[in-house]
N, C-alpha and C positions, 0 to 999 in steps of 0.2 A: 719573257721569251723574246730574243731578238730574233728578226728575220731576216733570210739572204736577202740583199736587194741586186737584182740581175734582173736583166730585161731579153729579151729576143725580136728579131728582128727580120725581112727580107730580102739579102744582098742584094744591089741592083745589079752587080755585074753574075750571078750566077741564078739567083732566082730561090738559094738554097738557105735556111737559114738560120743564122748567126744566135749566140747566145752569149751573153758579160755584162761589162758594162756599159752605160749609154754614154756617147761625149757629141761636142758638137766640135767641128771645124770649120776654120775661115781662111781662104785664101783670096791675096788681093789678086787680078789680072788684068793689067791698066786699071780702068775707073768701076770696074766693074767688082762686088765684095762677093764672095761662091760661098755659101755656107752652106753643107753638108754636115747629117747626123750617123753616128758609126756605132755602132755596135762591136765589143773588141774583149778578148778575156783574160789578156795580163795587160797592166800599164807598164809595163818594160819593153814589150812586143812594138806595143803606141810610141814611143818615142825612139825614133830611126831617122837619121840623113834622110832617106828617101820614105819622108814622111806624106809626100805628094801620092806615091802608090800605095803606101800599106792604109794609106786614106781610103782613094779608092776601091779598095780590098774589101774595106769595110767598112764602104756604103750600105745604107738602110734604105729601102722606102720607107718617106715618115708614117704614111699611113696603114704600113704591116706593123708598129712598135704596139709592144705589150708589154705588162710589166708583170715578173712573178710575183705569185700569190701568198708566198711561202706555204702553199699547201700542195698537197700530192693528192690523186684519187687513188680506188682501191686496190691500183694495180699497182701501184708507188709513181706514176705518171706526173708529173711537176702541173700544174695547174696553171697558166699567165692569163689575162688579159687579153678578150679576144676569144677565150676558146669555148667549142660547145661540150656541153656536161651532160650523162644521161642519168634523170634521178626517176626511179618508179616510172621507168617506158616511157618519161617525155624529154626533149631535147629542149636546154635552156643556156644563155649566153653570159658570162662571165664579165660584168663590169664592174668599174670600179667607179663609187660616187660618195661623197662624203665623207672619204677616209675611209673607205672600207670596201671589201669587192663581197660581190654582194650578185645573187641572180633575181630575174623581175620573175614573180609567179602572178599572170595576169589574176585579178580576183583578189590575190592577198596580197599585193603587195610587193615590199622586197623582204628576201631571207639573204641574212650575212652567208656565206659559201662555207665560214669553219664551222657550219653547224651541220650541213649534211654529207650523204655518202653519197660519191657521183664518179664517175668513170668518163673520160676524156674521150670524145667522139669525132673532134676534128674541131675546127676554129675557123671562125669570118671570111678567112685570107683564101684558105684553100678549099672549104667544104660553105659556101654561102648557101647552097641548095637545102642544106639539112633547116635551116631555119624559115625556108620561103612554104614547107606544108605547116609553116605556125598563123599562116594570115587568117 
C-alpha cells in the first residue's frame, strides 16, 4: 500500500492553513542566511521569478507542521499529525514515533492509529483545551 505523503501547515501571513508539500527555503540578505519552511501544493506553482513572495505566501510556523497519516476517520476526515481523535468518549493525540503514528492510551501503552475507528475533533494548534481535562 503506498501512502500520500502531504503535510499541512500554519500560514504565518494568514493564520489559515496550508496543505502539500513540505520544502525549506533560504535566502541570503547581506551576512545574514533566512531559512523559512513552506508548505505548497504544486511544484510548478513553487518555481516563479518572484519566488521571494509566493515564499512568503507559503510560510509555515514550523511548530503548526504535521504530517499525513495516510488514514481518514469515520467521516472520511484525513487524519495528520497533531490532531485530537475521539475513540469510545475519550479524546487522544496523534503522534508519530518510531515510524509509525501511533495514540498513547495511558495504562496500555501505545496503539498504532490504523487499528482503530476514531473521528477527528480538532488538533494541538487550535483546540489545546480538549486535551488539558486529560491531566
Amino acid at each position: 500500500m503506498v501512502r500520500e505523503i502531504k503535510f499541512r501547515g500554519k500560514s504565518k501571513k494568514t493564520r489559515k492553513w496550508l496543505y502539500g508539500y513540505l520544502g525549506e527555503c533560504k535566502f541570503s540578505i547581506l551576512d545574514y542566511v533566512y531559512t523559512d519552511k513552506v508548505i505548497f501544493d504544486n511544484v510548478l506553482s513553487f518555481n516563479t521569478d518572484n519566488s521571494a513572495y509566493v515564499v512568503k505566501d507559503l510560510s509555515v510556523e514550523e511548530e503548526t507542521i504535521g504530517q499525513f497519516t495516510g488514514l481518514r476517520d469515520k467521516n472520511g476526515n484525513e487524519i495528520y499529525e497533531g490532531d485530537f481523535v475521539l475513540i469510545n468518549g475519550q479524546i487522544y493525540e496523534v503522534v508519530y514515533n518510531k515510524g509509525r503514528f501511533i495514540i498513547e492510551v495511558k495504562g496500555c501503552g501505545y496503539i498504532p492509529l490504523k487499528n482503530v475507528v476514531c473521528q477527528v475533533r480538532g488538533n494541538i494548534h487550535d483546540n489545546p483545551e480538549l486535551m488539558e481535562d486529560k491531566s
